[in-house]
Every structure is written in C-alpha cells, then in structure tokens.
mmCIF file of the N, C-alpha and C atoms, coordinates in Angstrom:
data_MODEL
# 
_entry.id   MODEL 
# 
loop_
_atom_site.group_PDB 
_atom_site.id 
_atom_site.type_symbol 
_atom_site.label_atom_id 
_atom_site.label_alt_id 
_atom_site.label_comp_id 
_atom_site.label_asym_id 
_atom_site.label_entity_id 
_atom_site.label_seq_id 
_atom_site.pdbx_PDB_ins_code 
_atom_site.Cartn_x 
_atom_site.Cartn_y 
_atom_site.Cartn_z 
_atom_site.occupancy 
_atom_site.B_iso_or_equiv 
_atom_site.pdbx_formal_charge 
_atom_site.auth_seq_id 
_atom_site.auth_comp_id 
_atom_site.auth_asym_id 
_atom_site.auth_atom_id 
_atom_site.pdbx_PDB_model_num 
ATOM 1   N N  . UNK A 1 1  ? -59.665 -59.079 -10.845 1.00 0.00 ? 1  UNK A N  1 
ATOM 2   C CA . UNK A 1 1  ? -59.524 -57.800 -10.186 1.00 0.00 ? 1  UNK A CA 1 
ATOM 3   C C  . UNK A 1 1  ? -59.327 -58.034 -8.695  1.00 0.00 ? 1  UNK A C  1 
ATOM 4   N N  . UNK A 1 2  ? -58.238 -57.205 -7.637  1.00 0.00 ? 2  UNK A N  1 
ATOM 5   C CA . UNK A 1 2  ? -58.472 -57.611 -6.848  1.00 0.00 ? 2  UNK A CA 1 
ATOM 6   C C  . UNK A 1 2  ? -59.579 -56.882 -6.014  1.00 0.00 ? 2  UNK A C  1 
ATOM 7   N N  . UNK A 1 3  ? -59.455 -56.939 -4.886  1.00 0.00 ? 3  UNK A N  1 
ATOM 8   C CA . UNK A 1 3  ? -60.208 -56.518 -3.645  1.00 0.00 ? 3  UNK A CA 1 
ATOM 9   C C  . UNK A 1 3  ? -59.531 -55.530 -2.545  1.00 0.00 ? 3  UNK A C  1 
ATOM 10  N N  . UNK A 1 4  ? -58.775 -55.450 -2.841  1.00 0.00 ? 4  UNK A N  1 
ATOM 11  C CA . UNK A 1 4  ? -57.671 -53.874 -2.282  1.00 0.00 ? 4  UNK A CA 1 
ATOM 12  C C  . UNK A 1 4  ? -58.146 -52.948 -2.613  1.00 0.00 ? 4  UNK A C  1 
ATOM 13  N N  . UNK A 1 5  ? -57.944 -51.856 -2.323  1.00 0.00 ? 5  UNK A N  1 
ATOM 14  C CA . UNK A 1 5  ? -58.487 -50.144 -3.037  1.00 0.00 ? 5  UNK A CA 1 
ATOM 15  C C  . UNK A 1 5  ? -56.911 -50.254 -3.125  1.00 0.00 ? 5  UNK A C  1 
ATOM 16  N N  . UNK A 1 6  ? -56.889 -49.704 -4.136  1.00 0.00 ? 6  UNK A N  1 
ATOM 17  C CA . UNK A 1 6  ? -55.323 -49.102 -5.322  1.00 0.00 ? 6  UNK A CA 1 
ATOM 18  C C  . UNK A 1 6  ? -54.755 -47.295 -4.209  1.00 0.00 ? 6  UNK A C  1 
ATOM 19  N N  . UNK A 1 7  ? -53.762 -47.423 -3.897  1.00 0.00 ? 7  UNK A N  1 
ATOM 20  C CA . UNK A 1 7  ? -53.003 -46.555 -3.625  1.00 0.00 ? 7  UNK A CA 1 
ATOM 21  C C  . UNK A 1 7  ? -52.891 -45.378 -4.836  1.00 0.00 ? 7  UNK A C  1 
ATOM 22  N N  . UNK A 1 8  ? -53.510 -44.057 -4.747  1.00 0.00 ? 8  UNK A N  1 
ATOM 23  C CA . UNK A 1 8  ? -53.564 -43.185 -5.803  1.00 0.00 ? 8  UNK A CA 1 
ATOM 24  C C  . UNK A 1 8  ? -52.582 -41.835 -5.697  1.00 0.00 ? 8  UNK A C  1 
ATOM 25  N N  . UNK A 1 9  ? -51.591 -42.379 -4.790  1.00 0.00 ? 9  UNK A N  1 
ATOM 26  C CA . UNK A 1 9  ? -50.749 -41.454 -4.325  1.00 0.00 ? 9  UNK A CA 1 
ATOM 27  C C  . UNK A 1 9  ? -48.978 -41.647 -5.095  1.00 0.00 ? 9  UNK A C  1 
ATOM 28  N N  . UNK A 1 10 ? -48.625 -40.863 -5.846  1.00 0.00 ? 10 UNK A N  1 
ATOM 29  C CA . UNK A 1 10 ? -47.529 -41.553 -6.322  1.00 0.00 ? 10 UNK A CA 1 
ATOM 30  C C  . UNK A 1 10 ? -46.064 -40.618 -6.124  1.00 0.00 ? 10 UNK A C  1 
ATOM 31  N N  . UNK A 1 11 ? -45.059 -40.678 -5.615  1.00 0.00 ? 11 UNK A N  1 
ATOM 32  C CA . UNK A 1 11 ? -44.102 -39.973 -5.990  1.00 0.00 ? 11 UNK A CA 1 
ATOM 33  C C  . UNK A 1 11 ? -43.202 -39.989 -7.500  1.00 0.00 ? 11 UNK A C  1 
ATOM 34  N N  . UNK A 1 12 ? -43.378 -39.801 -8.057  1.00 0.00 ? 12 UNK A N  1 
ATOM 35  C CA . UNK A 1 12 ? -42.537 -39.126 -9.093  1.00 0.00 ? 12 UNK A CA 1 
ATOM 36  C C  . UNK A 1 12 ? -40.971 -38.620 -9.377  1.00 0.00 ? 12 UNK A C  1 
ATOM 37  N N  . UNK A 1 13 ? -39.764 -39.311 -9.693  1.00 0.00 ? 13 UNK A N  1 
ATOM 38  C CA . UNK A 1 13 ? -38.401 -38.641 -9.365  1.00 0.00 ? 13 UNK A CA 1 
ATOM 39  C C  . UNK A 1 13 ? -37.987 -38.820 -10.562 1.00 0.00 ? 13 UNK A C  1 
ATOM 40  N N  . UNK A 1 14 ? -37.687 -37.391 -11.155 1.00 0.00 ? 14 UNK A N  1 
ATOM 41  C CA . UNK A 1 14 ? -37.233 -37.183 -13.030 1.00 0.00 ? 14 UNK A CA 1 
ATOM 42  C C  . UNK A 1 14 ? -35.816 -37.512 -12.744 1.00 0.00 ? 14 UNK A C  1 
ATOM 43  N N  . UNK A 1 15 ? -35.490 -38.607 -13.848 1.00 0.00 ? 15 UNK A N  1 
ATOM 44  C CA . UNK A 1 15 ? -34.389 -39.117 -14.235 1.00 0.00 ? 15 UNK A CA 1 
ATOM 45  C C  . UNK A 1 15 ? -33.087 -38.272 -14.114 1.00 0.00 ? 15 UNK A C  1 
ATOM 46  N N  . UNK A 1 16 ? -33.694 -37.052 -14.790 1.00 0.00 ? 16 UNK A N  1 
ATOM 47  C CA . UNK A 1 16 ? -32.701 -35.664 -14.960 1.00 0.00 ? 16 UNK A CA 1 
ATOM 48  C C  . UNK A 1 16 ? -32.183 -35.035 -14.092 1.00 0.00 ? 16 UNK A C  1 
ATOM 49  N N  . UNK A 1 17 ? -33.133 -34.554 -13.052 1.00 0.00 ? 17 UNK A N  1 
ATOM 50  C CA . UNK A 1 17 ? -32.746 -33.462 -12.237 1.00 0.00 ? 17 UNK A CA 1 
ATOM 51  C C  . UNK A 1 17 ? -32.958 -33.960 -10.981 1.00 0.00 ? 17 UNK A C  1 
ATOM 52  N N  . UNK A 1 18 ? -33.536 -35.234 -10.376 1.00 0.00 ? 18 UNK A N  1 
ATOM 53  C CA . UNK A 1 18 ? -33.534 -35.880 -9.490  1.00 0.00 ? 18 UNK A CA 1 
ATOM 54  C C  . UNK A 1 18 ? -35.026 -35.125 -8.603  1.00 0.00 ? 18 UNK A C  1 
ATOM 55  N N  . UNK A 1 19 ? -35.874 -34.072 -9.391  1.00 0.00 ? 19 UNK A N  1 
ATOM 56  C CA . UNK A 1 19 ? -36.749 -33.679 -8.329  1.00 0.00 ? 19 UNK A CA 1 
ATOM 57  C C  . UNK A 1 19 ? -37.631 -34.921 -8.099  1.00 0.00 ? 19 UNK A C  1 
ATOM 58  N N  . UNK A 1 20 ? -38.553 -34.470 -7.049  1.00 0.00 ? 20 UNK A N  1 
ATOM 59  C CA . UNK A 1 20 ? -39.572 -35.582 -6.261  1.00 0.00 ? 20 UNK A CA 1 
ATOM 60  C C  . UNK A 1 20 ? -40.621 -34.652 -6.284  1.00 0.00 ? 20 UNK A C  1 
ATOM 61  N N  . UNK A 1 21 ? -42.062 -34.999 -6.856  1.00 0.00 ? 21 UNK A N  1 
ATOM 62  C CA . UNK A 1 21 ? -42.993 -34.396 -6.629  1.00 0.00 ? 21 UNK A CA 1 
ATOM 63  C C  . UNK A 1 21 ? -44.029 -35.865 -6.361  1.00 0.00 ? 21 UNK A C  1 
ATOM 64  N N  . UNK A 1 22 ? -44.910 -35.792 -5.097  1.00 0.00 ? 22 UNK A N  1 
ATOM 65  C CA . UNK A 1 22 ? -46.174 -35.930 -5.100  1.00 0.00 ? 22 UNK A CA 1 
ATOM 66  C C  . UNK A 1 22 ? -47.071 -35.916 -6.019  1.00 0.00 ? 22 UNK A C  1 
ATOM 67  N N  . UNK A 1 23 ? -47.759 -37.063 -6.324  1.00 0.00 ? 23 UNK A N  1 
ATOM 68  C CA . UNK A 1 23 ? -48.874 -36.534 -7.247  1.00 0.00 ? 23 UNK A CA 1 
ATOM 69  C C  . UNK A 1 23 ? -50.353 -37.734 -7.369  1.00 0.00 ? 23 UNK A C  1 
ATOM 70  N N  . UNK A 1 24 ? -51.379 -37.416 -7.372  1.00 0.00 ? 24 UNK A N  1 
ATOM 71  C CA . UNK A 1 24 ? -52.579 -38.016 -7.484  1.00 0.00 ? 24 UNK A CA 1 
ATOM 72  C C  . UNK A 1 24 ? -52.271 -38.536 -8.921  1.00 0.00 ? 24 UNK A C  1 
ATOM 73  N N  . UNK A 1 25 ? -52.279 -39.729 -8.834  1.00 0.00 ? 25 UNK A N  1 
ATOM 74  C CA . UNK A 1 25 ? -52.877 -40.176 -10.397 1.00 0.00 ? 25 UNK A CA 1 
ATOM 75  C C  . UNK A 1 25 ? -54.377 -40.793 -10.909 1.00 0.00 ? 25 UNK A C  1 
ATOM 76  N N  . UNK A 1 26 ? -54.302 -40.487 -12.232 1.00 0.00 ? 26 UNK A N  1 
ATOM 77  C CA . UNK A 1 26 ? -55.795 -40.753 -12.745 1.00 0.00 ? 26 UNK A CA 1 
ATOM 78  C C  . UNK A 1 26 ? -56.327 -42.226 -12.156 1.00 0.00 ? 26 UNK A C  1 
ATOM 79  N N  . UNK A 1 27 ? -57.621 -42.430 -12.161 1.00 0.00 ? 27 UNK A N  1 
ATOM 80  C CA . UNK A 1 27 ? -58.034 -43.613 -12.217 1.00 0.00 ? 27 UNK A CA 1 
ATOM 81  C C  . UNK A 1 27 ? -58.307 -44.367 -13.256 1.00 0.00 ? 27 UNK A C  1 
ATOM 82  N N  . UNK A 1 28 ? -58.719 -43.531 -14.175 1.00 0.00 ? 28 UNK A N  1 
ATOM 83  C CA . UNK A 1 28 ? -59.465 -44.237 -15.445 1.00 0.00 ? 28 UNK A CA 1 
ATOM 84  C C  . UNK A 1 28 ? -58.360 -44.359 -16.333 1.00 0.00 ? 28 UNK A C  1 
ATOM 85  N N  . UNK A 1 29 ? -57.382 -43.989 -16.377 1.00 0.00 ? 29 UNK A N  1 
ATOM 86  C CA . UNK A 1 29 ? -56.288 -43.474 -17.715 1.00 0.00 ? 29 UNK A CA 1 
ATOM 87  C C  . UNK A 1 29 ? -55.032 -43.948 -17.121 1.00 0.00 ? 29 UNK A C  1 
ATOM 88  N N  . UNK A 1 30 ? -53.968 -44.309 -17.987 1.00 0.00 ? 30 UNK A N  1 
ATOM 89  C CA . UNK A 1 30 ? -52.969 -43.591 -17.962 1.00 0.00 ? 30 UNK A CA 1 
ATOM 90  C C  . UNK A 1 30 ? -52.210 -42.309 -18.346 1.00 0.00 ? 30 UNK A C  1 
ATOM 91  N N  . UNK A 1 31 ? -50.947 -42.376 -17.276 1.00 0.00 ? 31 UNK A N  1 
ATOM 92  C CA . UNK A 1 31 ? -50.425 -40.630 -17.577 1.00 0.00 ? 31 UNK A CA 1 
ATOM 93  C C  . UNK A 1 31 ? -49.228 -41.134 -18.719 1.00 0.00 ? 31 UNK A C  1 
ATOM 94  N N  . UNK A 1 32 ? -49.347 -40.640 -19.729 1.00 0.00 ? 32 UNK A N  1 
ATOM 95  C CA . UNK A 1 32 ? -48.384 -40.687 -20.739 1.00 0.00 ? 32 UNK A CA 1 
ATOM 96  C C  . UNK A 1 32 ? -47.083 -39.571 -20.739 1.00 0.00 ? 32 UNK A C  1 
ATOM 97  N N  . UNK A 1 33 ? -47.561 -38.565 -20.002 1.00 0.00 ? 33 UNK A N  1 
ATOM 98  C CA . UNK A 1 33 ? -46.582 -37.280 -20.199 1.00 0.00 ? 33 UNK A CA 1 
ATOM 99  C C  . UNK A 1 33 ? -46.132 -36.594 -18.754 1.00 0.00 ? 33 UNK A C  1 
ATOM 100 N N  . UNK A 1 34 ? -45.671 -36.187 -18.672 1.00 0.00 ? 34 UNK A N  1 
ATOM 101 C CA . UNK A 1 34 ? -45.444 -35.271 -17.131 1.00 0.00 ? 34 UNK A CA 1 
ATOM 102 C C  . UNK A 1 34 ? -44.293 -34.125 -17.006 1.00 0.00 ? 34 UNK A C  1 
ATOM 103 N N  . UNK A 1 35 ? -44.225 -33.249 -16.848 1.00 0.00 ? 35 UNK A N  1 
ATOM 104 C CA . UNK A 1 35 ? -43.650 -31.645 -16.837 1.00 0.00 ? 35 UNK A CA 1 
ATOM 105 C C  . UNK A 1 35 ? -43.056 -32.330 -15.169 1.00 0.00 ? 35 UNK A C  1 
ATOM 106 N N  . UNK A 1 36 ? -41.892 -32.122 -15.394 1.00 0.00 ? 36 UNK A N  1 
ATOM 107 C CA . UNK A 1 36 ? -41.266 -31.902 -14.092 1.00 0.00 ? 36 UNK A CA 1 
ATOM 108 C C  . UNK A 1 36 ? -41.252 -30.440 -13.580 1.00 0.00 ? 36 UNK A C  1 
ATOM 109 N N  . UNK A 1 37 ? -41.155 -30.301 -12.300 1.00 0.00 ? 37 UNK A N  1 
ATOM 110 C CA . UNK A 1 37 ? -41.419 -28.888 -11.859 1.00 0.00 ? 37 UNK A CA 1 
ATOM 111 C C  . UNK A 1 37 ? -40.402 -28.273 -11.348 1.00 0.00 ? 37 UNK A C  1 
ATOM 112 N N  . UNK A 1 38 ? -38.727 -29.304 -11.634 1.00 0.00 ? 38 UNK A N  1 
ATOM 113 C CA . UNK A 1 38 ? -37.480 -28.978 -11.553 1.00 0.00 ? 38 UNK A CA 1 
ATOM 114 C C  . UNK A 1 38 ? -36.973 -28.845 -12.374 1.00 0.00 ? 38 UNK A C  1 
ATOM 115 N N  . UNK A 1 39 ? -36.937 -28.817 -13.529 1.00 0.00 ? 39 UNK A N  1 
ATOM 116 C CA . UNK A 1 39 ? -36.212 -29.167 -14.897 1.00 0.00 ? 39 UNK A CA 1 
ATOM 117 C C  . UNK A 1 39 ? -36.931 -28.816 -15.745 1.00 0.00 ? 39 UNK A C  1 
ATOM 118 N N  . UNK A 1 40 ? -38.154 -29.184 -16.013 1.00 0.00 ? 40 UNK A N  1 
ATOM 119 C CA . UNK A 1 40 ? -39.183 -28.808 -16.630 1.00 0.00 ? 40 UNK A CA 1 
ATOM 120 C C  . UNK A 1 40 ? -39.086 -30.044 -17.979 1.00 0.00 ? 40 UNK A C  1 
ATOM 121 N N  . UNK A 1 41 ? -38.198 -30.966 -17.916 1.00 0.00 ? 41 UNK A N  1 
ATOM 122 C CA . UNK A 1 41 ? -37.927 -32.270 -18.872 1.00 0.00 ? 41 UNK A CA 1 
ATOM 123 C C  . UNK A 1 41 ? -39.529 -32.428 -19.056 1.00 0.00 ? 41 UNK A C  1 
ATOM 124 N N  . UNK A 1 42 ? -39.491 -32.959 -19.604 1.00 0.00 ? 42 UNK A N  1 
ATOM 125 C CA . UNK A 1 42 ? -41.228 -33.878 -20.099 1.00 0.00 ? 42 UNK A CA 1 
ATOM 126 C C  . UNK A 1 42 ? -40.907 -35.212 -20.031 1.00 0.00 ? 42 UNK A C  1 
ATOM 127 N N  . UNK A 1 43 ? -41.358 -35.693 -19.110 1.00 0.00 ? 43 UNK A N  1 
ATOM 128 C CA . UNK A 1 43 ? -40.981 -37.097 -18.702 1.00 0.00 ? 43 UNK A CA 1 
ATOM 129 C C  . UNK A 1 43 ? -41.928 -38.314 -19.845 1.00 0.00 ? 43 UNK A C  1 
ATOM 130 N N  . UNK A 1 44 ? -41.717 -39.066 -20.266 1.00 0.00 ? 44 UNK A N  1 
ATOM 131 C CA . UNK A 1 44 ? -42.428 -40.022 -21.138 1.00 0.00 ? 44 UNK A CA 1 
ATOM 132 C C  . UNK A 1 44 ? -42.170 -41.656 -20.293 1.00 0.00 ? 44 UNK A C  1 
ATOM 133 N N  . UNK A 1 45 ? -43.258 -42.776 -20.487 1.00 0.00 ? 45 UNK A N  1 
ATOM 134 C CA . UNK A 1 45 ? -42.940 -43.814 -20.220 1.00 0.00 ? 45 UNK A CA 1 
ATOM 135 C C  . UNK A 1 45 ? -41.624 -44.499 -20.651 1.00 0.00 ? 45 UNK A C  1 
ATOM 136 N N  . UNK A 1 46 ? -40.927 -45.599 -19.993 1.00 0.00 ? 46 UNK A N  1 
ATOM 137 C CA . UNK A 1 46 ? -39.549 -46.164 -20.405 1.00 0.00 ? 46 UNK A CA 1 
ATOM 138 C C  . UNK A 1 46 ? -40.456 -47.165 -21.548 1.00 0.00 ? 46 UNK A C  1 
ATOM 139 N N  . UNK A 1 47 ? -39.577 -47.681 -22.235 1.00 0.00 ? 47 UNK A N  1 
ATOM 140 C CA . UNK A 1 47 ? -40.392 -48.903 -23.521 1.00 0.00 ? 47 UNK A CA 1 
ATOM 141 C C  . UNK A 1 47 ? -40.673 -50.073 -22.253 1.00 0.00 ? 47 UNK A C  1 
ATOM 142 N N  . UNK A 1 48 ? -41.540 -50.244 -22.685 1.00 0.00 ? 48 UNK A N  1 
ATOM 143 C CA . UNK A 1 48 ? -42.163 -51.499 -21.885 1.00 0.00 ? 48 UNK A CA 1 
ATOM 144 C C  . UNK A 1 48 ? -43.108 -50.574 -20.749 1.00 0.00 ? 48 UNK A C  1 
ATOM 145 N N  . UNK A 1 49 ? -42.850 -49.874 -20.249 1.00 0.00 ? 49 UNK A N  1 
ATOM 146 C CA . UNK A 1 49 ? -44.252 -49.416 -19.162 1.00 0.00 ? 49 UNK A CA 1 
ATOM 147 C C  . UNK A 1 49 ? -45.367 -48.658 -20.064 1.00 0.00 ? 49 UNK A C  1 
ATOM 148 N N  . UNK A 1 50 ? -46.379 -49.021 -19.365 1.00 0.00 ? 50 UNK A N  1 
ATOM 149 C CA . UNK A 1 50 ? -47.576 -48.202 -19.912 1.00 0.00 ? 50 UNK A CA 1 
ATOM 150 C C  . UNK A 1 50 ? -47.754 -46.597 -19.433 1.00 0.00 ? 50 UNK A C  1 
ATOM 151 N N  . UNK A 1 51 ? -47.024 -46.105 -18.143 1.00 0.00 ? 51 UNK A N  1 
ATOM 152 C CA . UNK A 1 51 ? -46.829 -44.684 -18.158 1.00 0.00 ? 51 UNK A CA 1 
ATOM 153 C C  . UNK A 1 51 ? -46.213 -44.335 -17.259 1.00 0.00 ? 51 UNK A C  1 
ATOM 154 N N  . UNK A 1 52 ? -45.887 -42.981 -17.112 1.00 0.00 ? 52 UNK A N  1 
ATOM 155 C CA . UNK A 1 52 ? -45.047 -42.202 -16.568 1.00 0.00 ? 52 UNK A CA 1 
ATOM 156 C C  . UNK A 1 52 ? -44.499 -42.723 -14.896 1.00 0.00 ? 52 UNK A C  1 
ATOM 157 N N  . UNK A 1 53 ? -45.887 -42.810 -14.021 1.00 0.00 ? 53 UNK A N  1 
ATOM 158 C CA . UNK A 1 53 ? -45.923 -43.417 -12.935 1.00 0.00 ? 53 UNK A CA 1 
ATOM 159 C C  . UNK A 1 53 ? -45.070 -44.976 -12.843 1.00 0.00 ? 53 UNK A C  1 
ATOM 160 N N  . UNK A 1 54 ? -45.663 -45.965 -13.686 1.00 0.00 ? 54 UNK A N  1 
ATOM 161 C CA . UNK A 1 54 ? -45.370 -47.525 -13.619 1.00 0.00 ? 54 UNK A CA 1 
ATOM 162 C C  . UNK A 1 54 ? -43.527 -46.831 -13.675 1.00 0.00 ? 54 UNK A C  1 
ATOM 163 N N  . UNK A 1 55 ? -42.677 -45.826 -15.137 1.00 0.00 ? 55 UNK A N  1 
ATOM 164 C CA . UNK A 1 55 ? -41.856 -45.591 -15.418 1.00 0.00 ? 55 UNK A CA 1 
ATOM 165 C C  . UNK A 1 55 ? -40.977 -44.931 -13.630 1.00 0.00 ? 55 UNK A C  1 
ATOM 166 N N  . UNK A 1 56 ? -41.456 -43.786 -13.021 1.00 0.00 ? 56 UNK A N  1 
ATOM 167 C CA . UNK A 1 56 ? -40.481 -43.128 -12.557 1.00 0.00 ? 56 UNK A CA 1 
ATOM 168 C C  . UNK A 1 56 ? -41.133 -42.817 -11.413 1.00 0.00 ? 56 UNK A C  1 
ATOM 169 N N  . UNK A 1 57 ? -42.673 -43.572 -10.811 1.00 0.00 ? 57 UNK A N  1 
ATOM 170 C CA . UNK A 1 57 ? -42.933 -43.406 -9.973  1.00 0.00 ? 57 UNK A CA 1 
ATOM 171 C C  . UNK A 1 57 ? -42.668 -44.459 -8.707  1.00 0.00 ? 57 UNK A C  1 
ATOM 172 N N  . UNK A 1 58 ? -43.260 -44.586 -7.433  1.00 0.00 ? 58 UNK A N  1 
ATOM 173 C CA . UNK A 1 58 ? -42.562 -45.061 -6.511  1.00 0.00 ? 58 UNK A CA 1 
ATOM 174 C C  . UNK A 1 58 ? -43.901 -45.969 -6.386  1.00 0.00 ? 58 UNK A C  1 
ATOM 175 N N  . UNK A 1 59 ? -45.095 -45.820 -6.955  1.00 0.00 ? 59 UNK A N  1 
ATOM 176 C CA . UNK A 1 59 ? -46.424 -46.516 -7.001  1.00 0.00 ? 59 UNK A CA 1 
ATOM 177 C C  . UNK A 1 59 ? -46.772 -47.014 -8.504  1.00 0.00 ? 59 UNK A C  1 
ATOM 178 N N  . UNK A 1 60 ? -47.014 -47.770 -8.620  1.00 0.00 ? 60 UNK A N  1 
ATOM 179 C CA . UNK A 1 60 ? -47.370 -47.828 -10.591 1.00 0.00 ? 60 UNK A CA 1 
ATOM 180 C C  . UNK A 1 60 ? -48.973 -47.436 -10.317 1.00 0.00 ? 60 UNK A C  1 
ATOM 181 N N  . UNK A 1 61 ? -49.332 -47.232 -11.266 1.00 0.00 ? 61 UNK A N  1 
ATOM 182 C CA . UNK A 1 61 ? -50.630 -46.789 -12.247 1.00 0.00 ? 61 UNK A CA 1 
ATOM 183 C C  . UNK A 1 61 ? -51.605 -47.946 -11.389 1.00 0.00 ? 61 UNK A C  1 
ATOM 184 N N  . UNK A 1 62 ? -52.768 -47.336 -11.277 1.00 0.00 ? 62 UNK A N  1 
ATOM 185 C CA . UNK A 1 62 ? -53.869 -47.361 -10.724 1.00 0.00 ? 62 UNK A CA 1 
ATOM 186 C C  . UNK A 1 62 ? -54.642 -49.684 -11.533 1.00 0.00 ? 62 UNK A C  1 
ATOM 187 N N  . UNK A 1 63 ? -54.124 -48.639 -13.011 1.00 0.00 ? 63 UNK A N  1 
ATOM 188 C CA . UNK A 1 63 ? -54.599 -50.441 -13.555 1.00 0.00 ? 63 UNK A CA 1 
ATOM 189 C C  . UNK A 1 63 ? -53.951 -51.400 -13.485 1.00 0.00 ? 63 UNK A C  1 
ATOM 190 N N  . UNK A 1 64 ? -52.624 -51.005 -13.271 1.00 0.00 ? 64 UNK A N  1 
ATOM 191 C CA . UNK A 1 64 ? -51.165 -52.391 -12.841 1.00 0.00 ? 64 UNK A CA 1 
ATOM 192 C C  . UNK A 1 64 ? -51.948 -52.712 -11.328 1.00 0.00 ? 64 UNK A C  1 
ATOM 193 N N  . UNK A 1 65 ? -51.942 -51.784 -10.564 1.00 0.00 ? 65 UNK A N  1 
ATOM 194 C CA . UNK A 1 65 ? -52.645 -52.072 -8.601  1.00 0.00 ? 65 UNK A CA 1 
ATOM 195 C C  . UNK A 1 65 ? -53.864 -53.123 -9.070  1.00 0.00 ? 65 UNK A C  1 
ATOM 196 N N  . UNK A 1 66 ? -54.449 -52.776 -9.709  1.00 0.00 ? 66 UNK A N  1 
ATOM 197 C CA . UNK A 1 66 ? -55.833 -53.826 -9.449  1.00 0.00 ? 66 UNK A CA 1 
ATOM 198 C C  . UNK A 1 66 ? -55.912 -54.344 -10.372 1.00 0.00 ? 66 UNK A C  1 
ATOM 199 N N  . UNK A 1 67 ? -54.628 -54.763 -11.377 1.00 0.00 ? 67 UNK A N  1 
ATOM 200 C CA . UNK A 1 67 ? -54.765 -56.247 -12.437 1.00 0.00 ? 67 UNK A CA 1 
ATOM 201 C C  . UNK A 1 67 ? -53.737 -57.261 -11.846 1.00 0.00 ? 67 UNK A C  1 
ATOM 202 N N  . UNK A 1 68 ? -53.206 -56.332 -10.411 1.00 0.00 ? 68 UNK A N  1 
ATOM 203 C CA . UNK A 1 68 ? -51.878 -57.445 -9.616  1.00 0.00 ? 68 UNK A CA 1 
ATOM 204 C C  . UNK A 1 68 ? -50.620 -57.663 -10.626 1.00 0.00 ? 68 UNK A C  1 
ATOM 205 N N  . UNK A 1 69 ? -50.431 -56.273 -11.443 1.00 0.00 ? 69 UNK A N  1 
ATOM 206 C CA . UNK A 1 69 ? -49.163 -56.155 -12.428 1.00 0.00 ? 69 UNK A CA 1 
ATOM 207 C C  . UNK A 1 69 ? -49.145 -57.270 -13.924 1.00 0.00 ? 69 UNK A C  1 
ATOM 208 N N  . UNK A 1 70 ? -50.226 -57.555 -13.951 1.00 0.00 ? 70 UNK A N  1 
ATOM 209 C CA . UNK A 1 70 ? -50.362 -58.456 -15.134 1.00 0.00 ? 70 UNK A CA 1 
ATOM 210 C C  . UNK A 1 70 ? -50.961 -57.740 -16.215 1.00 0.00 ? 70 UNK A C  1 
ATOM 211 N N  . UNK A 1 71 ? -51.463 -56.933 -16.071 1.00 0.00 ? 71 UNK A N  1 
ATOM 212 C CA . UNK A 1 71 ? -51.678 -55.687 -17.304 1.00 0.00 ? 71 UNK A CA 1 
ATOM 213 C C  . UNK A 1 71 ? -52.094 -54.767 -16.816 1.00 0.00 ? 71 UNK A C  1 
ATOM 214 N N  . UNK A 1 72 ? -52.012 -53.668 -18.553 1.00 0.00 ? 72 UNK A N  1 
ATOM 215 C CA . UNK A 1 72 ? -51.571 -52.187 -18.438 1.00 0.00 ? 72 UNK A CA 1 
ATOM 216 C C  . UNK A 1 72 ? -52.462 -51.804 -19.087 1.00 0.00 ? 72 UNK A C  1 
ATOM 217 N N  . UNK A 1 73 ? -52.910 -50.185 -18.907 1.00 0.00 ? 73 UNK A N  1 
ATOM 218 C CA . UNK A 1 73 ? -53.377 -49.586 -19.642 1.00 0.00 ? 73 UNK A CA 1 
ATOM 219 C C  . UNK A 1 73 ? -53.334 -50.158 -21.036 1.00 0.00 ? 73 UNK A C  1 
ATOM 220 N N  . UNK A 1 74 ? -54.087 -49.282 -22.105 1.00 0.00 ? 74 UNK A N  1 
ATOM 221 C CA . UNK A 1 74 ? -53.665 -49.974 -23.281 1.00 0.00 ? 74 UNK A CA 1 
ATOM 222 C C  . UNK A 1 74 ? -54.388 -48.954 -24.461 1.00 0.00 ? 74 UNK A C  1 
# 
C-alpha cells in the first residue's frame, strides 16, 4: 500500500456525448455504473477495467491509487 492519500476527485467524459462531470468517488467500492447528465447513456466499465472511473475517468478508482495500479477492485 502506498503512503500517498489517493486523489478522490475524478472527472468523468461519456464516450457518447462528450459531457464532463466532476465527481467524488467511493472509497471502499467500486463504481460499476454511471448516468451521464448529458445523454443520460449509462456508462459501464471498458473489459479489462474494474470501473467506470479507471474506464472514462481522468483519475482511476481510489484502489488502483493505493495498490500503485497493480490491482482492482474485485
């Protein structure tokens, strides 16, 4: 684990409609799902990421930050 505090701030940009939203992500979890607030698409992880964030955000997921990208949720 490292010794950094994890960045919990993530931008978000749907594939579809190109919006950008801000968003806090969980600590304990991953986000599997996400409602865009332009499109209203339901965003899902790409195969291979563990969620939405690691997928289409500009920060990955809270457990990629403090396993140093060597594992994921699960």
């Amino acid at each position: 684990m490292s010794d950094a505090t994890p960045e919990l701030r993530s931008t978000l940009t749907c594939p579809h409609c190109g919006h950008r939203a801000t968003e806090t992500m969980p600590t304990n979890a991953c986000q599997y799902f996400y409602d865009c607030r332009g499109c209203g698409a339901v965003l899902k992880p790409k195969p291979g990421d563990c969620c939405v964030y690691c997928s289409y955000g500009d920060v990955p997921c809270t457990p990629i930050q403090e396993s140093g990208g060597k594992a994921c949720c699960g």
